[in-house]
C-alpha positions as CSV (number, residue, x, y, z in Angstrom):
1,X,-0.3,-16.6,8.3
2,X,-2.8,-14.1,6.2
3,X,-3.5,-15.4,2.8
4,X,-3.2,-13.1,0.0
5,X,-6.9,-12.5,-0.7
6,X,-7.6,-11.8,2.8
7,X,-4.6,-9.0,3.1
8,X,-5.9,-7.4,0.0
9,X,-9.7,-7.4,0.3
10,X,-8.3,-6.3,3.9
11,X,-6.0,-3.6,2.4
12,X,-9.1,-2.8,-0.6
13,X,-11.6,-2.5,2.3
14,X,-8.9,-0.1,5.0
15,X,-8.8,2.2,1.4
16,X,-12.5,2.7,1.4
17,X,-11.9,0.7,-2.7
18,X,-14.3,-1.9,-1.9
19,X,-18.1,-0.7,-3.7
20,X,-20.9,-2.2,-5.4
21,X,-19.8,-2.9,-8.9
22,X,-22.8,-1.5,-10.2
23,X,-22.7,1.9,-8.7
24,X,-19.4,2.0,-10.1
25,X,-19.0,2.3,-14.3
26,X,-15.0,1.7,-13.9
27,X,-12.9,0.6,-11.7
28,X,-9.4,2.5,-10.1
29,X,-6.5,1.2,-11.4
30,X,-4.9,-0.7,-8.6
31,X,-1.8,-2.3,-8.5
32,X,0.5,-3.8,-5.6
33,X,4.3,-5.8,-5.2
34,X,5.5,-7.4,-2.4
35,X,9.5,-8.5,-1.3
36,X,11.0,-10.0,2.1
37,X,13.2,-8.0,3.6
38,X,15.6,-8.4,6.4
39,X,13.9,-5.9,8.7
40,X,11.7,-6.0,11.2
41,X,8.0,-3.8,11.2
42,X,9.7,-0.9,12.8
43,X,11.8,-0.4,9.9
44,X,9.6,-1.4,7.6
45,X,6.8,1.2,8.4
46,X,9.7,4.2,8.8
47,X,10.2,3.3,5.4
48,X,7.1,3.4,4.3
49,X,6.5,6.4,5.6
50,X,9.1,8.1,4.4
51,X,8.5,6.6,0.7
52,X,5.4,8.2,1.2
53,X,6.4,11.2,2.3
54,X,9.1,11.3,-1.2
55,X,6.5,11.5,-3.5
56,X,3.9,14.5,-1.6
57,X,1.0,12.1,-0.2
58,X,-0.1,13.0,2.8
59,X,-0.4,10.8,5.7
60,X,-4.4,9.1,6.3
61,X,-3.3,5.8,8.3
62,X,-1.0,4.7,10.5
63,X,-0.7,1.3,12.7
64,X,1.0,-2.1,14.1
65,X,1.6,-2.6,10.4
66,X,0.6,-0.4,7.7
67,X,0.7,3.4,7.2
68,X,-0.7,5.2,4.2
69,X,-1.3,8.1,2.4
70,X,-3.0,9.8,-0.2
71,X,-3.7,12.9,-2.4
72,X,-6.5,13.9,-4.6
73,X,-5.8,11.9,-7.4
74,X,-4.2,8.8,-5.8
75,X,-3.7,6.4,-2.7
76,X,-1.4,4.6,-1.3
77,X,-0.7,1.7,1.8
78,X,2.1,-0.3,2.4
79,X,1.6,-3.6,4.9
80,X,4.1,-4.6,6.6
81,X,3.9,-8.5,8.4
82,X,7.0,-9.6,10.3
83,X,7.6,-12.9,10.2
84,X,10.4,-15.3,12.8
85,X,13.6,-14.3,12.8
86,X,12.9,-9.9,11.8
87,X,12.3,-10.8,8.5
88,X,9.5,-8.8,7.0
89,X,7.2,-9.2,4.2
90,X,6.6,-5.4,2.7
91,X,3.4,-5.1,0.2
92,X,2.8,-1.7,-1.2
93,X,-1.0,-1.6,-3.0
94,X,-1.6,1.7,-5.1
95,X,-4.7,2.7,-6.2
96,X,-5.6,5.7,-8.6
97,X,-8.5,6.5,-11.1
98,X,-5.8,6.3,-13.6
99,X,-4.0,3.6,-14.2
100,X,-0.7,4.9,-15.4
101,X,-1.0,7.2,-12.5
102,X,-1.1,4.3,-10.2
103,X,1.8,1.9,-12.0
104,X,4.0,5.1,-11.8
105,X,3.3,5.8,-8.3
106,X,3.9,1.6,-7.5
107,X,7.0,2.1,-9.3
108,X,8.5,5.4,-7.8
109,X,7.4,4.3,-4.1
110,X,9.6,0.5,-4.4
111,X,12.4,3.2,-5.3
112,X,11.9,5.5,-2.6
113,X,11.3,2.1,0.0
């Protein structure tokens, strides 16, 4: 099983968010939610993509078990790890130079999920 640190410096890293804290004044906000669903990571990524889709970002990743997207201003990846019995674990990590950008986003993709 992937502990949490190494799915997010994993999901920070796939997002190109990972820099040298000096070259960079401040950082994006970035904020991310998880739930278990009963699904397995079929559903889960047609979801995604199509919560993605909802709010205009346009599709930069896709694979066994994420998909995201972006726009100029934001980005966004869910992760989607199946675990026995098609029950999924869904994370959804937002990042955005703004950080009421990126808490709005968080909150309008869990509704469109």
């Amino acid at each position: 099983m992937f502990s949490m640190t190494y799915l997010l410096t994993a999901v920070l890293g796939g997002l190109g968010l990972t820099a040298n804290a000096a070259a960079q004044a401040t950082p994006p906000g970035m904020h991310y939610a998880w739930q278990v669903l009963d699904i397995d990571t079929a559903q889960c990524l047609t979801q995604a993509r199509q919560a993605l889709e909802s709010q205009g970002l346009e599709p930069m990743q896709n694979d066994a078990t994420s998909v995201a997207g972006r726009s100029e201003t934001v980005t966004a990846m869910f992760v989607c790890i199946e675990n026995p019995a098609d029950i999924t674990t869904v994370m959804v990590v937002v990042a955005s130079d703004s950080d009421e950008q990126a808490l709005a986003l968080r909150e309008a993709l869990k509704l469109a999920f």
